[in-house]
N, C-alpha and C positions, 0 to 999 in steps of 0.2 A: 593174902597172896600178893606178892611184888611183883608188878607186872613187869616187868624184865626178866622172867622166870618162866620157862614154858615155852611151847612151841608158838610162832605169831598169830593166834589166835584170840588175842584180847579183845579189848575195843580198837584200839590201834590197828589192828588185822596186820597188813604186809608191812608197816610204817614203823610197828614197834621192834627198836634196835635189837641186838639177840646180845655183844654184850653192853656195860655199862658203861665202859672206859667210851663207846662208840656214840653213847646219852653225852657226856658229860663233857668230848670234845665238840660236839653240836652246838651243846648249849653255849661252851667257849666262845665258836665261833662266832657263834647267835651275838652276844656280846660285841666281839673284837667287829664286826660285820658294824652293829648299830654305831658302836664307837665310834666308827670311821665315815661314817653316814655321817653322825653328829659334827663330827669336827671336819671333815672334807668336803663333802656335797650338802649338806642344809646351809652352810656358810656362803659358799656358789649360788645358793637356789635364793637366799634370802639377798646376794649382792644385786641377783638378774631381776631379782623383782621389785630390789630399789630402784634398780636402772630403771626398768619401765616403767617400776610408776615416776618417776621423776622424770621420764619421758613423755609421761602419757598428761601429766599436770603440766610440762612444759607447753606441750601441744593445747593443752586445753585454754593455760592461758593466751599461748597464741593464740587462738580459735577469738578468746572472750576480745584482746586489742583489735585484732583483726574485725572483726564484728564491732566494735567499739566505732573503729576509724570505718567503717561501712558506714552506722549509720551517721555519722558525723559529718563525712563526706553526701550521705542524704541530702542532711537536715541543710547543709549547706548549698546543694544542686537545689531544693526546693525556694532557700531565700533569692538565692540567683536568679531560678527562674522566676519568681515572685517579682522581683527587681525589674528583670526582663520585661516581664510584661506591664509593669505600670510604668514603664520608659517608653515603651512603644506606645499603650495608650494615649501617654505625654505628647508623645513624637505626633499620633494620629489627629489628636486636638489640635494641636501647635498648625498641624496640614489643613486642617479645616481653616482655620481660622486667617492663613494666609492665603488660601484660596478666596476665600469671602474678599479680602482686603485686594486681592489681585481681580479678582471679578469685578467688585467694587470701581478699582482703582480705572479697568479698562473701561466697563460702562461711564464713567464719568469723563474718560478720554474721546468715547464714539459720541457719548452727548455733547461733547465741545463742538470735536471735531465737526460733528452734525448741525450746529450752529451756525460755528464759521462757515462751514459750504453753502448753508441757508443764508447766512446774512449774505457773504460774497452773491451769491445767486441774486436775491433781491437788489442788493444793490447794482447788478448787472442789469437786471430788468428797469430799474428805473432810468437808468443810464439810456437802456435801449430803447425804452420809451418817449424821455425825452427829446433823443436821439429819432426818433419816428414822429411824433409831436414838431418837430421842429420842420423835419421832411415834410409831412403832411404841413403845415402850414407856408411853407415855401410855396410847395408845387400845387396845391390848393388855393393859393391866392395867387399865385400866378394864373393858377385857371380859373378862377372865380372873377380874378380882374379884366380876363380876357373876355368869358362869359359876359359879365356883366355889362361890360360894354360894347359886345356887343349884342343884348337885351338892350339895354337905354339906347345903345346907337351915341355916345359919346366917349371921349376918351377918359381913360380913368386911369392916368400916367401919373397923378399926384402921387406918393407914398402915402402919405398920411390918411387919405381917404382910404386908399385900397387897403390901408392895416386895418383900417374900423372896418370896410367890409367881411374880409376875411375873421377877424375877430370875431362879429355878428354870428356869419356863419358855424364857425368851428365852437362855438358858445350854442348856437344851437343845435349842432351834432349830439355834444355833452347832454344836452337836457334829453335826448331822444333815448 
């Protein structure tokens, strides 16, 4: 049996054509339809998907520089800051070490200083001493010569006498 023969009751049911010329323009078209696909739109579909992927590989290689110069720029912030920090430890030492020298430098200034005030002072006190020494031996043998004579009851206007008394005396202050 030709299934184009008969009422549409085939397998085809309502789909099978009733005549043939209406198979054979289909199938035509079927043809003229792919042909035009082949040569029109798969041409198209196969340009858009060069584009993108030639897009999508352009981008990727962007992506892979891009990430490249990231981590480049890293590895470069890491030696810097690497850098950074063993200049400041430099710098930290270096402060230490002119502190000490500065510390140093000043103690050795106050220890002078503190000298000179001490010698100056002693030598002030000697000054003042003998400067007192010399007072007390004046006025001391002035009164001592006056005392003394009057104790003996004689005059004791000689210098040379009244220096040995006063002497005697002030010599035995000293031992006391």
């Amino acid at each position: 049996m030709f299934p184009l023969e008969g009422p549409p009751t085939g397998p085809l049911g309502p789909l099978l054509p009733e005549h043939l010329s209406e198979f054979v323009v289909g199938i035509i078209l079927f043809f003229i339809i792919v042909l035009a696909a082949w040569k029109i739109v798969v041409p198209r579909f196969e340009k858009i998907y060069a584009e993108r992927s030639d897009a999508i590989s352009g981008e990727l290689d962007r992506a892979d520089q891009a990430q490249a110069a990231a981590r480049a720029a890293l590895a470069e912030y890491k030696n810097r800051l690497s850098t950074a920090e063993d200049e400041a430890a430099a710098i930290r030492e270096a402060a230490k070490v002119t502190g000490a020298q500065i510390h140093a430098e000043l103690a050795a200034k106050a220890e002078a200083e503190a000298d000179r005030i001490i010698a100056t002072a002693r030598v002030q006190v000697d000054a003042e001493k003998a400067q007192a020494m010399e007072s007390l031996r004046k006025d001391v043998g002035t009164m001592a010569t006056v005392l003394a004579g009057k104790i003996l009851e004689e005059s004791l206007d000689d210098d040379a006498r009244a220096m040995r008394t006063v002497d005697t005396f002030i010599a035995s202050l000293n031992q006391a």
